[in-house]
C-alpha angles and dihedrals in degrees: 000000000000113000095185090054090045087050090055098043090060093043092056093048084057097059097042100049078055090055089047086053091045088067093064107032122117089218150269099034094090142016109283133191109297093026098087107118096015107129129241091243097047113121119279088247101058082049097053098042089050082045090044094065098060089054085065091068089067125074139278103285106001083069094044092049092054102038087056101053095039099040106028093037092236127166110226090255087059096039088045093060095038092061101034089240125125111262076249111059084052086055095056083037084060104044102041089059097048082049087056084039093060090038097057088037093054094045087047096057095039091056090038084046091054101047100047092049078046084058113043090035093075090040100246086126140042119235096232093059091036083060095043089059094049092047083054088052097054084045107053081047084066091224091170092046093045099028089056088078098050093231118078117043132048126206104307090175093054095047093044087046102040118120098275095310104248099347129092085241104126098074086060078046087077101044124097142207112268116279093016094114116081112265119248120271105262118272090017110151131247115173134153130187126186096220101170095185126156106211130190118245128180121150132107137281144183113251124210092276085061092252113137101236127197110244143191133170134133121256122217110215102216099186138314110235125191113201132151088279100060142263128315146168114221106211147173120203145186129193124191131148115073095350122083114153113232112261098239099153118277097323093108094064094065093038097074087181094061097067096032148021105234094137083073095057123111137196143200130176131222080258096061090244114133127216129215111229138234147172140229114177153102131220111255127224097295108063087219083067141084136161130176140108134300100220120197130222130218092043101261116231119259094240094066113135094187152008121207104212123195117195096162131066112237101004137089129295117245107229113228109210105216088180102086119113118256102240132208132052126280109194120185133204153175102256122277093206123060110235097262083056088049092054087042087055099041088054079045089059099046092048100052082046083058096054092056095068099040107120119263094240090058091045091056099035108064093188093066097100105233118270126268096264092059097059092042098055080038092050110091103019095116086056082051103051084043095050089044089048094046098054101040102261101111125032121239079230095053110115088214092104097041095051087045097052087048083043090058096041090054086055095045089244115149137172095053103136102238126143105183107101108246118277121238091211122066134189114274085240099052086043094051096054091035076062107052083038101065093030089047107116125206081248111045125164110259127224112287107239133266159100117258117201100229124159127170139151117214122206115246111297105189083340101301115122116214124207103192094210098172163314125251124180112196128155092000088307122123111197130180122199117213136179123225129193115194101023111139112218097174091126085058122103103197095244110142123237084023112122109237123204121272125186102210140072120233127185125172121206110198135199101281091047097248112140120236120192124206137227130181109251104175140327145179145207150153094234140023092254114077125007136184109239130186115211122199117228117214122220091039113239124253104209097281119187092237143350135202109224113209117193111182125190139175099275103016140013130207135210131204133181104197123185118222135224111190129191 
């Protein structure tokens, strides 16, 4: 990629989204056609005649009313009777043309917004001198200027800064180029161990009225995983019997201890060393459900062979066995997209993610025009494929657009931008979900329940680092938790249910060949460092015997098949 041409092609949107402005300003507030190069000290005169030409471009009256109050410093009473026109009609004059001034300011941001996270998406800009640019923008547009009169400009900072405008781009906004995270400090563990263990619990805990309840379940161990960050058991449980949490909204499903007793658990080790608990987790749809992660404190050492884990007062410990072998194969390689691929298939992604949840009527009925989130991820592509293919990050041969122009048209999606006639051929992904889309029925059949034992370590992808601890189906949901070092979540705000941003791409192929794409739909973590993420799969999952995970970055991609026990 060239960063000099990627400079200069921001640089030039700029300018031409200021030129676009120019068309529709009343003068003065901001640089107009002919004022390029004047310099701020230059005479009034010399301004305003450069200004004056662009109010020529607007019509009969509309022009001479403005002119007049901006340039002559009239009040309407004064401009009215200038013209020969009602103080009425000056005032329509006026604000029709600030409401064509913050549209064209608007539309000029977004597109300027788009190009430059485009941009520094595939790295081929920094963010500092993507920003600089951006600050030049706002203030060509002269917003103090304009904004000290409280009429003409909107605000320039929030639509330049906004998450990539229309387009799914914030989440490529976190990643980084490979081998920009620190490396890990030396001997520092990373271990992972399918476990795939049901364990008794009965005990009490305090529901969400504050009671103490009697509660049993079972609780499913997933996998125990050992990273830099510490020890944890990843784990899915039910309870039932005596115990039914009180139905009081949402609140149970951030209250762990109200569905189950985990603050009673103990550990030890094969070395004698006991291990303070604690707990991770949320309830899941079904108040009787919870799923989450048992950390340990102190750090336990690599080399452990066992944990002896008590969930219950006064009975036995169940012995986890952390010797099993982590099955499966884990295969790493250079990308087979080019960066700008990566960011069209990402948008691929979002969009197919989209259709799953497009309601049924709208699916069945091809006149319904296609709801609001489909044309604002759509608006803008054309300017995307333009800004990857000017600064080298996508080739003019690639198929991408094509296939993402087919993939539009087969979603009813227009206005999109794209030149490149439609491709026949899509990728076997996009094919799979456009499948189960348009077969998909108002009553079709849920995932069927249950807990897979499922454990692998990737190798560094932009510097993140994915622990795949587990898979859980519940209520015709299929979730994976995963766990990611050297994500940066710093755009996330820590509300729960609400999607952060994730920079890969991650497919799963299962048994019987059908495709599956992910989303972030939650996570959770002490430091900005690793977090544990649970990525939805869509279509859910329905217990294959076995899936292939696929992660793709900017620079590599990694494959796993991974075998699964389910329980």
């Amino acid at each position: 990629m060239n960063r000099e041409r990627a400079e200069s092609y921001l640089r030039l949107v700029a300018e031409a989204e200021l030129r676009q402005a120019a068309t529709h300003l009343p003068g003065g507030a901001v640089v107009l056609p002919g004022t390029t190069g004047v310099e701020p000290g230059a005479s009034a005169g010399r301004q305003q005649a450069a200004a004056a030409a662009a109010l020529y471009r607007l019509p009969g009256h509309q022009r001479e009313a403005i002119a007049l109050q901006y340039y002559a410093d009239l009040s309407e009473t004064e401009t009215a009777r200038a013209i020969g026109i009602s103080i009425g009609a000056v005032k329509a004059h006026t604000a029709r043309a600030i409401a064509e001034l913050r549209t064209a300011l608007a539309a000029g941001a977004s597109r300027l917004s788009i190009v430059a996270q485009v941009l520094t998406a595939v790295h081929a800009l920094d963010q500092e001198a993507a920003d600089q640019i951006l600050d030049d923008f706002a203030l060509a547009m002269g917003t103090r200027q304009a904004g000290e009169g409280g009429q003409l400009s909107p605000d320039l900072g929030s639509l330049l800064r906004s998450p990539a405008a229309h387009l799914p781009l914030g989440m490529l906004m976190s990643s980084r180029p490979s081998g920009a995270s620190p490396p890990a400090a030396p001997g520092s563990p990373h271990r992972v161990v399918p476990v795939g263990q049901m364990i008794a619990v009965r005990g009490a805990a305090e529901n969400v009225s504050g009671e103490m309840e009697d509660v049993r379940g079972e609780m499913y161990v997933l996998s125990y995983a050992q990273t830099a960050s510490g020890a944890r058991l990843t784990m899915a449980a039910r309870t039932r019997g005596e115990f039914v949490p009180p139905g009081i909204g949402p609140s149970y499903r951030y209250r762990p201890y109200a569905t189950f007793p985990v603050h009673q658990f103990t550990a030890t080790d094969n070395r004698g060393t006991r291990y303070q608990v604690g707990f991770i987790g949320r309830g899941e749809r079904r108040p009787s459900e919870l799923t989450g992660q048992i950390t340990l404190q102190p750090d336990p050492p690599s080399g452990i062979r066992w944990l002896d884990l008590a969930t219950t007062a006064g009975e036995p410990a169940v012995r986890i066995d952390l010797n099993r072998p982590t099955d499966g194969e884990i295969t790493a390689s250079q990308a087979i997209a080019s960066p700008g691929e990566h960011v069209l298939h990402y948008i691929a992604m979002r969009l197919l993610l989209l259709a799953l949840e497009f309601p049924e009527e709208i699916r069945l009925h091809p006149a319904v025009p296609v709801p609001e989130p489909f044309t604002c991820i759509a608006d803008g592509l054309g300017d995307v494929v333009a800004v990857l293919q000017a600064c080298g990050a996508l080739s003019a041969l690639s198929p991408v657009p094509g296939q993402l122009a087919a993939l539009c048209a087969g979603l009813k999606i227009t206005g999109h931008g794209i030149t490149a006639p439609p491709a026949r051929d899509l990728p076997e992904p996009w094919l799979s979900m456009l499948a189960h889309y348009f077969r998909r029925k108002p009553r079709t059949a849920l995932a069927s329940d249950g807990c897979a034992a499922v454990a692998a370590a990737f190798p560094e992808l932009d510097g993140i680092r994915l622990t795949i601890v587990g898979l859980h189906n519940s209520a015709g949901r299929t979730v994976l938790f995963v766990q990611a070092d050297g994500l940066n979540p710093d755009g996330y705000d820590g509300r729960r249910d609400v999607e952060p941003d994730f920079p890969l791409r991650i497919w799963i192929r299962d048994s019987d060949g059908r495709w599956h794409a992910t989303r972030p739909c939650g996570w959770a973590g002490t430091d900005h460092t690793e977090v544990t993420m649970r990525l939805q799969v869509l279509p859910a999952l329905n217990r294959p015997a076995w899936i292939d995970v696929f992660a793709a970055g900017h620079s590599a991609q990694v494959r796993a098949a991974l075998p699964l026990r389910w329980q």
